[in-house]
N, C-alpha and C positions, 0 to 999 in steps of 0.2 A: 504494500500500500504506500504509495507514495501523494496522496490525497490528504491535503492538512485539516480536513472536516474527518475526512475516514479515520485517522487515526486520531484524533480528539474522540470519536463516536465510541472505537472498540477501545480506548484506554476508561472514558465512563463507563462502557459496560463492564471492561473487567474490575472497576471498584468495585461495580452494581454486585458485579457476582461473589465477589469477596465479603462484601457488606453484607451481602444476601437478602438484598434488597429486590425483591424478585418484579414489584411493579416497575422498579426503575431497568431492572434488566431487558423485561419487554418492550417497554419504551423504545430502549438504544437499540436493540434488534430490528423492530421496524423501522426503526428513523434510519438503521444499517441497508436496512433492504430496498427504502425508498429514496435513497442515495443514488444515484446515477452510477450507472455499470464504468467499471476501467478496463479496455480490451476484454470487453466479450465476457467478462469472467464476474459474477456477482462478487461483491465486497463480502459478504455476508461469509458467504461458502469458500473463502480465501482465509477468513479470518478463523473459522471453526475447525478447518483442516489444522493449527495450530495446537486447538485446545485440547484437552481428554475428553472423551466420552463420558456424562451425568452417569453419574451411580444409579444402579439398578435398585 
């Protein structure tokens, strides 16, 4: 990500997620997805290939 909104978005969400702040996690995830695409490839789905997999 080289987008200074995108990575403002997925640094809030990963406080959100640390905080465990779960409205404000959804929030960034939409505002992530409603983000204008960078070559072809969702910001979203760039950024979760990153994370671990939520516990079962």
């Amino acid at each position: 990500m080289s987008c200074t909104k995108c990575i403002d978005l997925q640094r809030e969400l990963e406080a959100a997620e640390r905080a465990r702040d779960r409205t404000r996690v959804v929030d960034c995830r939409v505002l992530l997805r409603r983000h204008p695409q960078h070559d072809g490839v969702p910001v979203e789905a760039g950024a979760r290939s990153q994370k671990t997999p939520p516990p079962e």
